[in-house]
BAFI-626729 format. One record per residue (C-alpha): x, y negated, z; residue in three letters. Coordinates in Angstrom, 1 decimal. Last residue first. Layout:
% residues N
+--------+--------+--------+------+
:      u :      v :      w : code :
+--------+--------+--------+------+
:      X :      Y :      Z :  ALA :
...
+--------+--------+--------+------+
This chain:
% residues 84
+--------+--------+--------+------+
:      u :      v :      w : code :
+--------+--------+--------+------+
:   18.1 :   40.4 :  -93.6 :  UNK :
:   21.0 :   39.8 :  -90.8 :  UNK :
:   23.0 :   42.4 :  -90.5 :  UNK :
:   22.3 :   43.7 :  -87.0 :  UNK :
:   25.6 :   46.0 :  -87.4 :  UNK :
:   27.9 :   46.3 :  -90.2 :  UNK :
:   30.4 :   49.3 :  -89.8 :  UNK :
:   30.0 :   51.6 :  -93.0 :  UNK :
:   29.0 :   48.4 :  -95.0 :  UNK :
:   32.7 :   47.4 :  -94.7 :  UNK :
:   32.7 :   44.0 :  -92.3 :  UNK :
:   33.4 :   40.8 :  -92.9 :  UNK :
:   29.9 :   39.1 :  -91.8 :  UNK :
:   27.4 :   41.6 :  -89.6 :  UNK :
:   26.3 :   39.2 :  -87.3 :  UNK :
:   26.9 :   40.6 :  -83.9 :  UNK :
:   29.8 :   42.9 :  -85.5 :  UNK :
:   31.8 :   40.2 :  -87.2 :  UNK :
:   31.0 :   37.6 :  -84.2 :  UNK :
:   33.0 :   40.7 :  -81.7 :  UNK :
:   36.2 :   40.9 :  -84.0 :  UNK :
:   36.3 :   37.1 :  -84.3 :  UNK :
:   36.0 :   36.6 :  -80.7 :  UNK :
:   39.1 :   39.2 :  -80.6 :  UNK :
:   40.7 :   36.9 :  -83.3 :  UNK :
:   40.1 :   34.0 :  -81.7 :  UNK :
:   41.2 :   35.6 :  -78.4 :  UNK :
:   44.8 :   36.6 :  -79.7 :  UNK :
:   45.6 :   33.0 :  -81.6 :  UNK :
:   44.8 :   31.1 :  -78.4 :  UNK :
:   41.7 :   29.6 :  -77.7 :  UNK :
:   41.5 :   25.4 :  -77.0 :  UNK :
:   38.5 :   25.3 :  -79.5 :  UNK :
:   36.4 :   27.1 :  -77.5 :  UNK :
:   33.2 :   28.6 :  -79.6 :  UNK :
:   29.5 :   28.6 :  -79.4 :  UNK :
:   27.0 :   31.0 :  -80.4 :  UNK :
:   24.0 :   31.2 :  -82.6 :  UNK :
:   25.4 :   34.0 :  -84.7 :  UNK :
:   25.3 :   32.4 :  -87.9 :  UNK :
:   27.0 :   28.8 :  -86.3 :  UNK :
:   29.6 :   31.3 :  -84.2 :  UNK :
:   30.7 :   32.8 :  -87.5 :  UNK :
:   31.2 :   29.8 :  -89.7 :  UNK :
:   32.9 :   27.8 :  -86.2 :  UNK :
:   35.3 :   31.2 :  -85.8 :  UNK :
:   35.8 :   31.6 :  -89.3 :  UNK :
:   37.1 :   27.1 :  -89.3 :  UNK :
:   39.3 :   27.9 :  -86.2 :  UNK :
:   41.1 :   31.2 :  -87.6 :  UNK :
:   41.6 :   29.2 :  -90.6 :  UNK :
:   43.2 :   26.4 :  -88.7 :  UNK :
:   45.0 :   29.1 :  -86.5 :  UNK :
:   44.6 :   29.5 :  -82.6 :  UNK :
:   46.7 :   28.1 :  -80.1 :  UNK :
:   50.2 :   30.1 :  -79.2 :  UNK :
:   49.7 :   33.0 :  -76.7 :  UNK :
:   49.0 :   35.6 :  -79.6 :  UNK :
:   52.6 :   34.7 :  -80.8 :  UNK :
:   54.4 :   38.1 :  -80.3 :  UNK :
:   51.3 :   39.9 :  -80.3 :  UNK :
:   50.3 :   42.2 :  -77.8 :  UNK :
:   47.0 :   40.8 :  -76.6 :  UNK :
:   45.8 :   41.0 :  -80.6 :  UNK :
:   46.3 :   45.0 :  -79.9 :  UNK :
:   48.3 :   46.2 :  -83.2 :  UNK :
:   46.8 :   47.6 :  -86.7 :  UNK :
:   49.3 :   48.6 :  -89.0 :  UNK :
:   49.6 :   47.4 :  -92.0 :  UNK :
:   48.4 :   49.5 :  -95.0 :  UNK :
:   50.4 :   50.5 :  -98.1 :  UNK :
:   50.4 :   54.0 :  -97.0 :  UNK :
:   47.7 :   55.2 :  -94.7 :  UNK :
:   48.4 :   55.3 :  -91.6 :  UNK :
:   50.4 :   57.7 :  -88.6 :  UNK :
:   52.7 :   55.6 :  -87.7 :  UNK :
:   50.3 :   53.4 :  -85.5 :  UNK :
:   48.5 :   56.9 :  -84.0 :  UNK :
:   51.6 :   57.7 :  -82.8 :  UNK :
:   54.1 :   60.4 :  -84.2 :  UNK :
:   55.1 :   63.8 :  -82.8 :  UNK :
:   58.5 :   64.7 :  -84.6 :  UNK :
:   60.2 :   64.3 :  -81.0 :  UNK :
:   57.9 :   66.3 :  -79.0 :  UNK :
+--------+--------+--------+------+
């Protein structure tokens, strides 16, 4: 139906809407300085290891998946194996 909206235009007002790191624009371009320096603060409380050569779209998946292992930047609704 042509009034039907996605799930994208469907959000709350003043929010951004959230898009697929794989389709962004510039995800192919090499990862942020600040997306660099989470990834290392993350990756040292999780006890894993992070490639620097990443591109803008897999840091920020890698940071999606170190927020859940160790619980960092997350509402309280969604942390998981916070550590104590």
């Amino acid at each position: 139906m042509a009034n039907e909206k996605t799930t994208q235009d469907q959000q709350q007002p003043g929010q951004n809407p959230v898009k697929d790191p794989k389709e962004w624009k510039t995800g192919d371009e090499p990862m942020t300085g600040p997306q660099n320096s989470y990834l290392h603060t993350l990756a040292r409380e999780a006890g894993d290891e992070v490639d620097d050569s990443m591109t803008k779209s897999e840091a920020s998946e890698k940071i999606d998946e170190l927020q859940h292992k160790t619980g960092r930047g997350l509402p309280a609704s969604q942390e998981k194996n916070k550590p104590a």
